[in-house]
Residue frames as a rotation matrix with the C-alpha (Angstrom) as fourth column:
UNK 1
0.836 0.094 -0.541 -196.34
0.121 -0.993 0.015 -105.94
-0.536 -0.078 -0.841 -132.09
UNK 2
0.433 -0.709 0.556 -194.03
0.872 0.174 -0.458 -104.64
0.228 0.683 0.694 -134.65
UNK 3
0.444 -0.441 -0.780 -191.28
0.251 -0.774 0.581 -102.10
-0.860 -0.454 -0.233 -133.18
UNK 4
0.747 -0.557 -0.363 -189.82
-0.662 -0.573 -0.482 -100.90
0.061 0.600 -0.797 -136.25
UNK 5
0.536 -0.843 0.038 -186.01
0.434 0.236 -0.869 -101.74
0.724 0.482 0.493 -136.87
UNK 6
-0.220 -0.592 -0.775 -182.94
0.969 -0.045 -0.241 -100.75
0.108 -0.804 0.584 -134.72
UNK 7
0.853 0.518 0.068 -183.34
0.520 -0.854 -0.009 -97.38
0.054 0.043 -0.998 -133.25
UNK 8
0.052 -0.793 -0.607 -179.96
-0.210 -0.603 0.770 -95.97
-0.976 0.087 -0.198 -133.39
UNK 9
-0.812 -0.197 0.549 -179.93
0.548 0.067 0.834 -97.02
-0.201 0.978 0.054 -137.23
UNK 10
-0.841 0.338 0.423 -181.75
0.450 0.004 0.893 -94.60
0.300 0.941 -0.156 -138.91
UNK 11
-0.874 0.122 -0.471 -183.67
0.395 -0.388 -0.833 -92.44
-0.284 -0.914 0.290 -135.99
UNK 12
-0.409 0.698 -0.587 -185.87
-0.692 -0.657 -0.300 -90.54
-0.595 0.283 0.752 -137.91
UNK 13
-0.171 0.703 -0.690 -187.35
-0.982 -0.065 0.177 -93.44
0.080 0.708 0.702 -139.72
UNK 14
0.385 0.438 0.813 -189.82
-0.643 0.759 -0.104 -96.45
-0.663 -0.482 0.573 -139.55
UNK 15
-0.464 -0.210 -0.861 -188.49
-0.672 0.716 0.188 -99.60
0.577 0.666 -0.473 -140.92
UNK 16
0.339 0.853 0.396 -189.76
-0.918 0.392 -0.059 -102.94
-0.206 -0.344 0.916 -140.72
UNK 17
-0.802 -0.423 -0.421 -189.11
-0.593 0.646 0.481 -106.62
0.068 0.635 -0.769 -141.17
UNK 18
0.032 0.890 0.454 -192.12
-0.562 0.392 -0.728 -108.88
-0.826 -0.232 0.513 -142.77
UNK 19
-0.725 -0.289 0.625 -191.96
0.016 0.900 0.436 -112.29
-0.688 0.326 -0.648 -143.90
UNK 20
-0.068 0.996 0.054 -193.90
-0.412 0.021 -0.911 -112.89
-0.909 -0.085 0.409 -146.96
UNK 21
-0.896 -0.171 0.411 -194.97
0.122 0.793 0.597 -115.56
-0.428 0.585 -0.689 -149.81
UNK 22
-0.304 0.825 -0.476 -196.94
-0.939 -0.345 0.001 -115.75
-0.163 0.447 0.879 -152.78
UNK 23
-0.468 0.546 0.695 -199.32
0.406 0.831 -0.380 -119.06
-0.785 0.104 -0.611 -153.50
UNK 24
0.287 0.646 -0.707 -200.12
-0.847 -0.174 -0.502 -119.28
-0.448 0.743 0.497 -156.89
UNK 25
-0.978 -0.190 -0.089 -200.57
-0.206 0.789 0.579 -122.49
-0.040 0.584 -0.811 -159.56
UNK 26
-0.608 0.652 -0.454 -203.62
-0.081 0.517 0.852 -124.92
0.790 0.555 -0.261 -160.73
UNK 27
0.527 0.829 0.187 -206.48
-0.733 0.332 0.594 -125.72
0.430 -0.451 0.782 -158.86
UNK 28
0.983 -0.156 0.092 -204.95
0.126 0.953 0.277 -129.09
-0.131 -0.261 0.957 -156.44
UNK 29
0.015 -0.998 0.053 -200.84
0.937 -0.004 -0.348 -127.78
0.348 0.055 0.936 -157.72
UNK 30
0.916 -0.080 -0.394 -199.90
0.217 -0.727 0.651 -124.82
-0.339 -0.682 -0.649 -155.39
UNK 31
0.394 -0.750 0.531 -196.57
0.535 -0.283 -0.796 -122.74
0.748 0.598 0.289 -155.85
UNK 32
0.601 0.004 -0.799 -195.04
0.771 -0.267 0.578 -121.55
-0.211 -0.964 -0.163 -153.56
UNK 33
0.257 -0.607 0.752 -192.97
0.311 -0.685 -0.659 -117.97
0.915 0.403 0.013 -154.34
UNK 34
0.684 -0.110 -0.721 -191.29
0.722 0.244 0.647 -117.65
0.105 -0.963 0.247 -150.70
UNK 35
-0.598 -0.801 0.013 -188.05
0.769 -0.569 0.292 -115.30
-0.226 0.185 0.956 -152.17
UNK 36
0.843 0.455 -0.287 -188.43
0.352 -0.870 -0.345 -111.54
-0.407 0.189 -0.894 -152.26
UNK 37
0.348 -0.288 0.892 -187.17
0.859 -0.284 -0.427 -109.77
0.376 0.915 0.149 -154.91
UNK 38
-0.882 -0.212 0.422 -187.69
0.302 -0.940 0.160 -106.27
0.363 0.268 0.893 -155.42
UNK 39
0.041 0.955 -0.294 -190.30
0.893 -0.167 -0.417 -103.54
-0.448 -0.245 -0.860 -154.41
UNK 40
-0.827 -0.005 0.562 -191.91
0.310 -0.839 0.448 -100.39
0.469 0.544 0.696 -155.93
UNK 41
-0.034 0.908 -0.417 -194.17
0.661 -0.292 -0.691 -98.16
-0.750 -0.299 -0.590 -154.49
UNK 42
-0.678 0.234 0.697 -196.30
0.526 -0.508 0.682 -96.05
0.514 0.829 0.221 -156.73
UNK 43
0.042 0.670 -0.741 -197.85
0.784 -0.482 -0.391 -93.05
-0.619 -0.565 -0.545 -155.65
UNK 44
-0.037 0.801 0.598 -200.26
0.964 -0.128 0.232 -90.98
0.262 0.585 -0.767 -156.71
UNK 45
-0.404 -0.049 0.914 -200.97
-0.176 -0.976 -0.130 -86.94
0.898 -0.213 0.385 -156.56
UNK 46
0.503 0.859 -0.098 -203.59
-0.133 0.190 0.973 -88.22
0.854 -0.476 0.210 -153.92
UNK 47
0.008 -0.478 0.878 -200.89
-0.948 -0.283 -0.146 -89.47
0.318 -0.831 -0.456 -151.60
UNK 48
0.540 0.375 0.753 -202.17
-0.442 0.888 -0.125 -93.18
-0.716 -0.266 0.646 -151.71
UNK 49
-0.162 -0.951 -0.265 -199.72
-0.874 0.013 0.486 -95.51
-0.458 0.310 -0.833 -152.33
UNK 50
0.986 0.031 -0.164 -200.04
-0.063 0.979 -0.196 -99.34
0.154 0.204 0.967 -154.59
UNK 51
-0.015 -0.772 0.635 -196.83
-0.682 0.472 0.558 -101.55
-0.731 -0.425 -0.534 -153.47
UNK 52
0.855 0.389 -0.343 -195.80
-0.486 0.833 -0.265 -103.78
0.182 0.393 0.901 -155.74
UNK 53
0.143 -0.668 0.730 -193.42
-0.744 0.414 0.524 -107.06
-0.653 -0.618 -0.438 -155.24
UNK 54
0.202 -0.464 -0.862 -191.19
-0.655 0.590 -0.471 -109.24
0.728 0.660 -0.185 -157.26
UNK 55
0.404 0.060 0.913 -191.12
-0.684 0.683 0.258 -113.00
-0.608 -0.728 0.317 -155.87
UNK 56
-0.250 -0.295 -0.922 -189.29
-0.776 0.631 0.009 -116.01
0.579 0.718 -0.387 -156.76
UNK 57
0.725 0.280 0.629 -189.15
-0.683 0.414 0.602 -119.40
-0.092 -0.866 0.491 -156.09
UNK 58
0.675 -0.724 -0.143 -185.52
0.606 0.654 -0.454 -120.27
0.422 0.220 0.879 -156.89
């Protein structure tokens, strides 16, 4: 279950912490990209949002 972040920090809003890694490379040579960057959300008149993320792996 994810509770959000501290609740005196920021009352009125959900935050989160979530671990994630990209796998990419050859067929048989994985990559691991383990380091977050940056994010952007884009959103739309619609209200529906695409996330994107910047990974490294140095």
């Amino acid at each position: 279950v994810d509770e959000g972040g501290l609740q005196n920090l920021l009352p009125s809003s959900w935050t989160t912490f979530l671990k994630a890694r990209v796998m990419c490379g050859k067929a048989g040579t994985p990559v691991q990209y383990n380091n977050f960057k940056q994010a952007f959300v884009l959103s739309s008149h619609q209200r529906i949002g695409v996330i994107y993320g910047i990974f490294s792996n140095a």
